[in-house]
N, C-alpha and C positions, 0 to 999 in steps of 0.2 A: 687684601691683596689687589692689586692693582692689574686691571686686564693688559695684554700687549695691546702698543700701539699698532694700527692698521695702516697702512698707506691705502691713498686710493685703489691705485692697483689688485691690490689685495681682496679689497671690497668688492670690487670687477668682477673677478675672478668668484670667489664665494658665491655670489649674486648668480653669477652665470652657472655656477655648478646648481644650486637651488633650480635656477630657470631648467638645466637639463633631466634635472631628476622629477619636476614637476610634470615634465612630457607623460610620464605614463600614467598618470592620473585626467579623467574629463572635469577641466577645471573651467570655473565662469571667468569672465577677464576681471571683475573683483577680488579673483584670489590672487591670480597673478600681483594686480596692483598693487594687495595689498602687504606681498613680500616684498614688493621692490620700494612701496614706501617703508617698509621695515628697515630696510639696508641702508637706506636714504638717512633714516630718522638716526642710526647708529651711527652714521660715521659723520652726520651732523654732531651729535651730542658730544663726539669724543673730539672732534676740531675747536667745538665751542668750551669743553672742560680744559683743553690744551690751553686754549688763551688764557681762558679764566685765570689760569695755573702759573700761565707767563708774566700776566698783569700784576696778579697776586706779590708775584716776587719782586715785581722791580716798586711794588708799594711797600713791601716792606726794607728796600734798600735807600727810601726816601727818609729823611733824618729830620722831623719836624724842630 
């Protein structure tokens, strides 16, 4: 099953709700970081499977 796509926006938002519920925890700035590289590394992966995805197609609409 294929996850929905996210817009940045969306990601923002998400990131930011995490950021506000991580207030009530005594967190080191590593932990922080290391959710927002989480967020970072997700909506990388799914921009770079999108292309992937677009390239893919117009190679196989190529007619050797």
């Amino acid at each position: 099953m294929k996850e929905e796509e996210l817009h940045i926006e969306q990601f923002e938002d998400l990131l930011l709700d995490e950021l506000n519920q991580m207030q009530d925890y005594v967190l080191c700035p590593m932990d922080i970081l290391d959710t927002v590289r989480g967020f970072i590394d997700s909506y990388i992966d799914q921009e770079v499977n999108k292309k992937l995805d677009e390239l893919d197609d117009e190679i196989k609409k190529i007619k050797l």
